[in-house]
N, C-alpha and C positions, 0 to 999 in steps of 0.2 A: 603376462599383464596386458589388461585394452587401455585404449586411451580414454582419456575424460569424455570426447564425445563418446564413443560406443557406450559407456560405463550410463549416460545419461538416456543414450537411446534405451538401452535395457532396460531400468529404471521408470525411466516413463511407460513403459510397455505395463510394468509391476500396478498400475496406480488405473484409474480411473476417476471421472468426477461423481461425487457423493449426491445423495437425492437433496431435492429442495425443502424448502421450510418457509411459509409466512411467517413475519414481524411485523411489528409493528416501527415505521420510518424512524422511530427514535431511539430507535436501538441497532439502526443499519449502518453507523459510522466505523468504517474497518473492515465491513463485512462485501459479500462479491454479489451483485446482482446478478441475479440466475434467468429473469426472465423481463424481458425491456416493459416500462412503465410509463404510462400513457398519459398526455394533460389531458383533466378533464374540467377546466379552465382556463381561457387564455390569460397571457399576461403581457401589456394589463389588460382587465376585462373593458375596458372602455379609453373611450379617449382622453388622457388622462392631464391636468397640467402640472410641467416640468418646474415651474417657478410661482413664489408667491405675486398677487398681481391681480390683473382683471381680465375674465375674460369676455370678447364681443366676437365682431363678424368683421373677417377679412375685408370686406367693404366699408366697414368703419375707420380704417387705419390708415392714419393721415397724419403728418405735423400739424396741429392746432387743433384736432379735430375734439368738440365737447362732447359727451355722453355724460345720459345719467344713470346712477348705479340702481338698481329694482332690487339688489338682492345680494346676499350670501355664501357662498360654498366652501366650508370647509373641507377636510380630507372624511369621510365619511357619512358625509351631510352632505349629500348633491342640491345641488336646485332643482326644484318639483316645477317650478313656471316655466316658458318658452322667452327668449331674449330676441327683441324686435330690432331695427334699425335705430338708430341713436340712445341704445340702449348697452349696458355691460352689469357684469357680476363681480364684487370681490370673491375671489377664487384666492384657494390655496394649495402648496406643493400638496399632490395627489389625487387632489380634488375630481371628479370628472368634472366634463367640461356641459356648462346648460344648452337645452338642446335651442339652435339658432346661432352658437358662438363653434369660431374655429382659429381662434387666436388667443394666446395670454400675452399683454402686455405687461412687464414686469415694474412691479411697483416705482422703483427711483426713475422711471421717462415717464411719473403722471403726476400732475398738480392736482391734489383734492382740494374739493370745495363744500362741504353738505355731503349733499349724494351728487352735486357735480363732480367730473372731471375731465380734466383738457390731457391730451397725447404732445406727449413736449418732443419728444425726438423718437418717436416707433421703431420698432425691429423690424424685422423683412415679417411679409404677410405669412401668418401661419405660424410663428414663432411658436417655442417653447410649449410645445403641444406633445404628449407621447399617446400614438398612435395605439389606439385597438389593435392588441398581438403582435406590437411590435418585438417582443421577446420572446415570444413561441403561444402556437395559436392552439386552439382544442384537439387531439389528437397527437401531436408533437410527443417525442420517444428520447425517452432515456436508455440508451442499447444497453445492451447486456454481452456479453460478461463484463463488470466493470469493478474493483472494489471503489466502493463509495467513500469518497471522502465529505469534508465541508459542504463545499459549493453542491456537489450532488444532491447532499441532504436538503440543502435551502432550495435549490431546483425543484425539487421532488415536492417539499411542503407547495412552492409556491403554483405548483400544479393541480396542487389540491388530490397528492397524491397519501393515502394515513397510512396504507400499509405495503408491503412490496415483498417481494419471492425471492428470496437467496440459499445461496448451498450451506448447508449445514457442515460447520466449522469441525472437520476432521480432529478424532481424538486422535493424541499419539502415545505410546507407553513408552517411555524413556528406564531402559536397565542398564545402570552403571555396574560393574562386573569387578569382583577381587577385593583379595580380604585384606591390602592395604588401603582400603578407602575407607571414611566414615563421613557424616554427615557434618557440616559445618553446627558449632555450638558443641559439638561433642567432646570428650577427652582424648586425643591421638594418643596412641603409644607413639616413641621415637622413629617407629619403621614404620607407620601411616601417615598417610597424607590426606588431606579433604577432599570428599567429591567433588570439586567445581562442574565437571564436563554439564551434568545433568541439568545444574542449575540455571547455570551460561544457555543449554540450548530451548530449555523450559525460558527462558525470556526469547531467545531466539524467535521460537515456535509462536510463542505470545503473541508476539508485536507483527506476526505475520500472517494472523488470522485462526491457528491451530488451538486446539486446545492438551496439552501437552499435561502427563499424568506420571508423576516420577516415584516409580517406585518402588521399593526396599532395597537395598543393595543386597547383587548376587554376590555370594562367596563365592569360593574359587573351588567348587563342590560340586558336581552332579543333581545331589539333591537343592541343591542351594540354587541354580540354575534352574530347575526343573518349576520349581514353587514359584520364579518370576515370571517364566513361561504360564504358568498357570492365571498368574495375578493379571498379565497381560490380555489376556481372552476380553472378546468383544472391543479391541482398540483397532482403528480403522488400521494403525500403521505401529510395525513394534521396531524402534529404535536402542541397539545395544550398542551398549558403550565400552569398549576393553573386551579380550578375552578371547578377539578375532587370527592371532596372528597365530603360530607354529610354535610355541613355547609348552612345555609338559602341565602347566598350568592355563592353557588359551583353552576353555571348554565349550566356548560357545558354539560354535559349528557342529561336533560330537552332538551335542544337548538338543540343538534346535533340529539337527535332521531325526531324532526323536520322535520329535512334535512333529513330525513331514513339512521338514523345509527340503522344499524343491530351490537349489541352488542356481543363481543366474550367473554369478562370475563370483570371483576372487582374488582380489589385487588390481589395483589401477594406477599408473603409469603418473602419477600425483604426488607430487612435494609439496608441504608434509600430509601424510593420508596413503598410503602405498597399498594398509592390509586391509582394504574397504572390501566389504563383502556383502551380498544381496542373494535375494531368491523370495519366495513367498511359501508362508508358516501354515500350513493348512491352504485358507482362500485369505488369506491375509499377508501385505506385502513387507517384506524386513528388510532392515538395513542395518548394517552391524558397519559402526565408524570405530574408528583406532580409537587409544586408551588416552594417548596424547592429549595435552589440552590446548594445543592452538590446533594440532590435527583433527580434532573433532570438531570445532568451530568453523576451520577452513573448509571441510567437509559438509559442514550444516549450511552453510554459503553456497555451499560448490552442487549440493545432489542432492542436501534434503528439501529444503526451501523451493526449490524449482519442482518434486515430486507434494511437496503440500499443495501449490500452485494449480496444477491438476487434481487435483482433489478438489481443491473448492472450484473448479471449471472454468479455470483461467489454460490461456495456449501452451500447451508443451515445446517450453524455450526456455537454453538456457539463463543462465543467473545474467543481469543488464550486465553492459560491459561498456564502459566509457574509453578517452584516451585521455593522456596530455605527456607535454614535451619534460623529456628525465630533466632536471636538475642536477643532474652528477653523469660521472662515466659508472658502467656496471659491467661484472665480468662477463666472461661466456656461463650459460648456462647448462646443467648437464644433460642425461638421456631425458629425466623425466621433466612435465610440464609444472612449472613452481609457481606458487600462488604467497607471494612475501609481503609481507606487513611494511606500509607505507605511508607516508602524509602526503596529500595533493594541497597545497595550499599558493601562493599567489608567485611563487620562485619555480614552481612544476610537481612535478612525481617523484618524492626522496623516500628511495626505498633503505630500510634500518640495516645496519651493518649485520645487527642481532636476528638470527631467524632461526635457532634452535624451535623443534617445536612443543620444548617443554617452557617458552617464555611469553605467559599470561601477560606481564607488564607492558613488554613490547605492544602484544595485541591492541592491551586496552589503550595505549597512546595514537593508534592507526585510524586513519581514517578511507584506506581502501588497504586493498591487496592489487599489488601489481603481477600482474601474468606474464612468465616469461616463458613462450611456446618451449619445447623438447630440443635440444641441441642450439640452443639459440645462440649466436653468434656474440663479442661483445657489445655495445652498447654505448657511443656516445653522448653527451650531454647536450640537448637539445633534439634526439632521436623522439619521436611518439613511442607511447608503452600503453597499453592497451591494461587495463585496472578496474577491480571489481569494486564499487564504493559501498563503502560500510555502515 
């Protein structure tokens, strides 16, 4: 068996990032910028004012001081004339500022009259003014690699950026393995069980930029195995589910050295996930996770997710890894390194009694996995524990 790291270094080694693809900005939420994008607008484009009000000349701004109003400026309606001394503009939020003025006084410190008005109590000179580019000027970079969120997007528009370069959203083939499975909605015999794995990591994959391709369950057959290898052709990445371990019925290794899988390892030093197995299928890179279904999940945290990552040309690093202080005492841990279903919430890190890894229920109640390195010692209450958040 290698440990989790080796197990990741090899893996990454498997992967590379995928070529680029223009979009258009409103379709790039989720997705990785491939190539940094540039204003080519500052913001704001002018000097802009902060508050509704009037704006004149810092020379104007005095306690009692009269002016008379020549004019208008809403937020997209500048003022076309020039603003002279003893003169100002009603100005509003957004508005640019007319050219001679470098102040907005905001409405409630002015007494209207007509088009008089008197400055009752003024702000400090220059007030309530937003500078030309005071948020990023012409040229200003959006880096890359990034995936994009919100704020990115609204950045990006407000740069007057319409379309941008990102890596194209890796397919992946998901083959659930054995002829105890069937697909949910369907009629189980007594001695079948429902595919979960596929579905669970097709959301997985989803929510983390992949585009994941699930399909038909392999029997526990040569030919049956052979036909998904087939289905799978042209998937950037093929992920099998079951079928990896030493059982007279595990054919997936047999089947896929077939199709020339060049093997990278076999077995990793991981609680639950032990028969994890990798190589690459041709020029294409695989991943065969346990049949298990919190070991598959844990394993799609643990080594897939981090190999999608690079794909779409984000850093070759493992899965984020936070701490906080246990909640409880916990025992010693054994050879291998264990990844247990947990809730962090406002008492600490309480990892579940239950960590079989055929219990779905458990998982879906967790909100991280707590990592307890290989022979780990036991575990006091109020110790840090180092946890993967879900």
């Amino acid at each position: 068996m290698i440990s989790v790291h080796e197990a990741l270094s090899q893996l990454f080694a498997l992967v590379s990032p995928l070529e680029t693809e223009p979009i258009d900005l409103r379709e790039g939420t989720g997705r990785v910028l491939a190539t940094a994008a540039h204003a080519t607008r500052a913001q704001p484009p002018f000097d802009a004012s902060a508050m509704d009000g009037y704006a004149l000349a810092q020379g104007d701004v005095a306690e009692g001081a009269k002016l008379t109003v020549i004019g208008e400026a809403p937020a997209g309606h500048g003022f076309q004339g020039r603003v002279g001394p003893g003169e100002a503009v009603r100005i509003f939020t957004g508005a640019p500022l007319p050219t001679g003025t470098d102040h907005v006084e905001i409405q409630e410190n002015v007494a209207r009259d007509g088009d008089a008005i008197t400055l009752l109590s003024p702000q400090p000179a220059g007030a309530n003014v937003r500078k030309a580019g005071t948020d990023f000027e012409v040229g200003e970079a959006v880096a890359a690699p990034r995936i994009l969120g919100a704020a990115d997007i609204a950045l990006l528009a407000a740069m007057n950026v319409p379309k941008i370069t990102v890596t194209r959203r890796p397919e992946v083939a998901l083959i659930s393995t054995g002829d105890e499975l069937v697909m949910p909605g369907e009629d189980p015999r007594l001695d079948q069980i429902i595919a979960s794995n596929a579905l669970g990591l097709e959301a997985l994959l989803s929510a983390h930029g992949a585009l994941p391709r699930v399909l038909p369950i392999a029997k526990d057959t040569a030919e049956s195995l052979n036909s998904a290898f087939r289905f799978a052709r042209g998937a950037d990445l093929v992920v099998t589910i079951g079928g990896a371990s030493v059982g007279d019925h595990d054919l997936v290794r047999p089947v896929a050295a077939e199709h020339g899988l060049r093997p990278s390892f076999y077995k990793v030093a991981i609680r639950p996930g032990k028969p994890l197995t990798a190589g690459r299928l041709g020029t294409t890179p695989m991943l065969g996770l346990p049949g298990n279904p919190v070991s598959a999940l844990v394993c799609g945290h643990v080594f897939l997710l981090p190999m999608v990552r690079v794909m779409l040309g984000l850093p070759a690093r493992p899965a984020e890894r936070m701490s906080a202080p246990l909640a409880h005492d916990v025992p010693p841990n054994g050879p291998r390194e264990h990844y247990m279903r947990a809730v962090v919430d406002g008492s600490g890190l309480r990892v579940f009694n239950r960590q079989d890894s055929s219990l779905l229920g458990v998982f879906a109640e967790a909100n991280a996995l707590a990592i307890r390195p290989a022979s780990d010692p036991a575990r006091a209450a109020g110790e840090t524990l180092s946890y993967l958040p879900l």
